[in-house]
matplotlib code that plots the C-alpha trace (Angstrom):
import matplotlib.pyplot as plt

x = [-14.4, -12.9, -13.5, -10.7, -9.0, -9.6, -5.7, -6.1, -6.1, -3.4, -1.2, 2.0, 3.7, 6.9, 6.6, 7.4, 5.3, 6.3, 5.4, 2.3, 0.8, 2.4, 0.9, 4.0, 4.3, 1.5, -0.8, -1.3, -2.4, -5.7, -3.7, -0.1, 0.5, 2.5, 4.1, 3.5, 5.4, 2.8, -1.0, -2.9, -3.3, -1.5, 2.0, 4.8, 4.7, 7.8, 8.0, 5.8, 4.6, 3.2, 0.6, 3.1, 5.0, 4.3, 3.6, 3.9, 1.6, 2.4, -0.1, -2.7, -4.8, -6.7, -7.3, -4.1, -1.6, 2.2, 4.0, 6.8, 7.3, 9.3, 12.3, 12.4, 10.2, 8.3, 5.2, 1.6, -0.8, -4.5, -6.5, -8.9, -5.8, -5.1, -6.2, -9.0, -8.8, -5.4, -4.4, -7.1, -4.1, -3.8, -0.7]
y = [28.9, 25.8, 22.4, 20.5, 18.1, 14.6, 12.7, 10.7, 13.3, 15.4, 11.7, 12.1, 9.6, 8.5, 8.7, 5.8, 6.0, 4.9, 1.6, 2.7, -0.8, -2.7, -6.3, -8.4, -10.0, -12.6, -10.6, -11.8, -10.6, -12.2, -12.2, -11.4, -7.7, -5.1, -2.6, 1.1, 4.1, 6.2, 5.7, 5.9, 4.1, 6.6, 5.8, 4.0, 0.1, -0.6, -4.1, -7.5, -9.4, -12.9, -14.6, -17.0, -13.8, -12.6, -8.9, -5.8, -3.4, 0.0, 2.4, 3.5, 6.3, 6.8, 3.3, 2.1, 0.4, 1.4, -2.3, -4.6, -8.1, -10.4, -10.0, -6.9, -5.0, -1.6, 0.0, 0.8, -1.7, -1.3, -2.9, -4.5, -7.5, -7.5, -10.3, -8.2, -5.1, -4.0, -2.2, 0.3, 2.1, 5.6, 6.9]
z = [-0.7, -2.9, -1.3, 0.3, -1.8, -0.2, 0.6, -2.3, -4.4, -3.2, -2.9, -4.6, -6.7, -5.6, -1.7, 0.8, 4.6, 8.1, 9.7, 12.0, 11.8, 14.8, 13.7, 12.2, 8.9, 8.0, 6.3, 2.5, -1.3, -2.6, -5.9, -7.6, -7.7, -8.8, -5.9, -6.8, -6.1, -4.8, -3.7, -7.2, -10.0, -12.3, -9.8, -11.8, -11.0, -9.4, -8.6, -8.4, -5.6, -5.7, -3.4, -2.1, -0.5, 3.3, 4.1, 6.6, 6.3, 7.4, 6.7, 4.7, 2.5, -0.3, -0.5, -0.9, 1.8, 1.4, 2.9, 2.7, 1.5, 3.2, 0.6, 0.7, -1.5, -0.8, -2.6, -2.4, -3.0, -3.9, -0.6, -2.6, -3.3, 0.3, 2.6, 4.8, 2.9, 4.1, 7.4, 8.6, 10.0, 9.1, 7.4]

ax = plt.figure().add_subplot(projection="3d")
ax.plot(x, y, z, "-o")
ax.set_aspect("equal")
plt.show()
């Protein structure tokens, strides 16, 4: 039988994810980053975000969190530039 493929490996670029973490904005990045499109590395960079910018997280997996800045912007973001290592919120 062929091993399960873990859910970062079977993450898809170009996918968005509900808002399962209840805590309101606040939550910061530990440095500018870009916003991704999917959970991986190898997802398009759609957008920037600076330190200065407030967050929502809403979820995450494979060791990204999918969130929203306070003007607006969507993507995934690696949790190692997230203040506390993201949301431990599964999406």
């Amino acid at each position: 039988m062929a091993p399960t493929a873990t859910a970062a490996e079977t993450a898809a670029c170009g996918v968005s994810a509900p808002d399962r973490d209840a805590r309101s904005y606040g939550q910061y990045f530990t440095q500018d980053v870009h916003l991704r499109n999917g959970p991986a590395w190898d997802c398009d960079i759609i957008g920037q975000a600076t330190t200065a910018n407030n967050v929502d997280y809403h979820c995450t997996t494979g060791g990204f969190t999918y969130l929203r800045t306070a003007s607006t912007k969507y993507g995934w973001v690696y949790n190692g530039y997230l203040v506390n290592g993201g949301t431990n919120v599964q999406c």
